[in-house]
C-alpha positions as CSV (number, residue, x, y, z in Angstrom):
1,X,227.6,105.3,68.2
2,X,226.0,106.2,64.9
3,X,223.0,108.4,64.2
4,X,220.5,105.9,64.1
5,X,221.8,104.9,67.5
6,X,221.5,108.0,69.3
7,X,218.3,108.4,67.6
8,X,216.5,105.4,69.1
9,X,218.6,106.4,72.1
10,X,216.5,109.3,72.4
11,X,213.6,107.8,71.6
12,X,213.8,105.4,74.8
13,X,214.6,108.1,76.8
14,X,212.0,110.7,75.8
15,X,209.3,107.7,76.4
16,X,210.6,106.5,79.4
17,X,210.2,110.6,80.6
18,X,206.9,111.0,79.3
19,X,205.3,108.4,80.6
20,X,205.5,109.0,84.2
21,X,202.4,108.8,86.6
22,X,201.8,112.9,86.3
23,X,201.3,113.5,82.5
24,X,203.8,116.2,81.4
25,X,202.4,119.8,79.7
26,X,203.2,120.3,75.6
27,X,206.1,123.0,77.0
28,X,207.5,120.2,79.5
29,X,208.3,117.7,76.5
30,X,209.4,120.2,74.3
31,X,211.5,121.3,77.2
32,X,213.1,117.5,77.6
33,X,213.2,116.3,74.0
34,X,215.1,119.9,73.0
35,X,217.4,118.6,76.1
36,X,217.7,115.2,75.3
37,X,218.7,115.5,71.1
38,X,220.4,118.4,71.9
39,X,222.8,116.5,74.7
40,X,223.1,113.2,71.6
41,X,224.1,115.4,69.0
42,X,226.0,118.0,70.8
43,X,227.5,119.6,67.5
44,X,224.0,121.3,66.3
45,X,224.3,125.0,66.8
46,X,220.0,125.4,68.0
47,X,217.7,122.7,68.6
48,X,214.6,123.6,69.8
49,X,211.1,124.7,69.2
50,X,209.0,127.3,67.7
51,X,204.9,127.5,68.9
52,X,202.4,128.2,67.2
53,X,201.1,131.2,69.0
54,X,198.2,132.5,66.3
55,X,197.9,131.5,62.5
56,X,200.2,133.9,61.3
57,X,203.1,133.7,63.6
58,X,205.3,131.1,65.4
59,X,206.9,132.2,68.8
60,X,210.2,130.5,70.3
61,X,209.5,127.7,72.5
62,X,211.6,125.9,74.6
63,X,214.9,125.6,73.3
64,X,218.8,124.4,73.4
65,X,222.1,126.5,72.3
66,X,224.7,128.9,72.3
67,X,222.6,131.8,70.6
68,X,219.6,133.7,71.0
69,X,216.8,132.6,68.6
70,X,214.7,134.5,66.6
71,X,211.6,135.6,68.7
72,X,209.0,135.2,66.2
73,X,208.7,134.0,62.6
74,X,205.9,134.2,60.7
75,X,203.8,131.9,59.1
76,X,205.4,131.2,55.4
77,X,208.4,132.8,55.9
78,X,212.0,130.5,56.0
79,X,212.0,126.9,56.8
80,X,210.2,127.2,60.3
81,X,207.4,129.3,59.1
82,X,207.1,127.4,55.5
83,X,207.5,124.1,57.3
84,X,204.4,124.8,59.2
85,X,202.5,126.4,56.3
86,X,202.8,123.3,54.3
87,X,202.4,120.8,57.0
88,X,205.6,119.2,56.0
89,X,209.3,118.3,57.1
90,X,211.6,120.3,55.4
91,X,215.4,119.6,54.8
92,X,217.8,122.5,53.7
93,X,221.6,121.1,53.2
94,X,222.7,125.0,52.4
95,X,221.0,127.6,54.3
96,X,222.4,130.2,51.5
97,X,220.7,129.2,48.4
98,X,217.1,128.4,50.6
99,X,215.1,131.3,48.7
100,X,213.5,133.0,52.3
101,X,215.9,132.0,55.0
102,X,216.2,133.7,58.0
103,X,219.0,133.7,59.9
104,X,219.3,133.9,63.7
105,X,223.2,132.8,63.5
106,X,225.4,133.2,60.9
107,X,227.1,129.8,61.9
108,X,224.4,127.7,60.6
109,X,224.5,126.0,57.7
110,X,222.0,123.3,57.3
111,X,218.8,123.2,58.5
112,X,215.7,120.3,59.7
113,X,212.5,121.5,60.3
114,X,209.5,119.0,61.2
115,X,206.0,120.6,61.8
116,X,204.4,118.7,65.4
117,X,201.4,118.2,64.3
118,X,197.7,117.6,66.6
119,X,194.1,116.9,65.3
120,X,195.4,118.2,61.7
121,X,196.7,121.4,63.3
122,X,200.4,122.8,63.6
123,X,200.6,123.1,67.0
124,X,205.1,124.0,67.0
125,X,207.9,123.3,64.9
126,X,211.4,121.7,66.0
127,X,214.2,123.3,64.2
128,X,217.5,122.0,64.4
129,X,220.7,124.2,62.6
130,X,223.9,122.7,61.8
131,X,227.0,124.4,61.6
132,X,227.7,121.5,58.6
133,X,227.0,121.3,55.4
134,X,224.5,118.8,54.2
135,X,224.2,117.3,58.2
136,X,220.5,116.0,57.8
137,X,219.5,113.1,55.7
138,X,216.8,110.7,55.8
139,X,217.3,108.9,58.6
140,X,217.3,112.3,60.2
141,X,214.1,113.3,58.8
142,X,212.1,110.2,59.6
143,X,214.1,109.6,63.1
144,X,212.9,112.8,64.2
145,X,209.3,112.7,62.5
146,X,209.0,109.2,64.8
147,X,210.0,111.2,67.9
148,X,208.1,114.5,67.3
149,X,205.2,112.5,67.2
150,X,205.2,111.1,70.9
151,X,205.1,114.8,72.3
């Protein structure tokens, strides 16, 4: 199966999931689509979420991998925290030449971060870190832009 297929395989399941009788809370869909992308692409070191918790600082969410996240980043600093100052996806194919990284595992090479995004407002992050160089391209940017936005 290639990216694009697990992709839209996530996709189905994630909407399938949320669309249930009982609406699911912001921290239950972060919960399941960290689950879901994390089970599809079972190679990323960390996929998960960091939450908007006050406008300076982003606080882990919910989350998927072998290591224990940074608790908090703040706002402007490495690709989480610059990702959700500028509003925008951010793609890093070498984590050692991004200017501000911060690193929560030293296996992790490149980096996708894509700000979720309500009424205007950054409301989380999902980072994903690869132990591979150059893993994220523009079908994963826009894939996961499409999927963030049903949360």
């Amino acid at each position: 199966m290639d990216k694009k297929d697990k992709y839209d395989k996530v996709s189905r399941i994630v909407e399938t999931a949320f669309s249930g009788d009982l609406a699911l809370s912001f921290e239950a869909k972060m919960s399941l689509m960290s689950a879901v992308l994390h089970m599809e692409f079972g190679h990323w070191i960390f996929c998960g979420f960091y939450v908007m918790r006050d406008p300076k600082i982003l606080e882990i969410g919910p989350y998927q991998g072998n290591i224990l996240a940074c608790t908090h980043i703040p706002i402007g600093l490495g690709v989480c925290g610059t990702s959700a100052k500028e509003k925008k996806t951010i793609v890093v194919d070498d984590v050692r030449t991004y200017a501000n990284y911060i690193s929560c595992d030293s296996d992790t090479i490149s980096e996708i971060v894509v700000p979720i995004i309500h009424n205007k407002e950054v409301k989380a992050v999902l980072d994903i870190d690869s132990p591979l160089l150059s893993d994220f391209d523009e079908i994963d940017k826009l894939s996961l832009e499409r999927i963030s936005s049903i949360i």
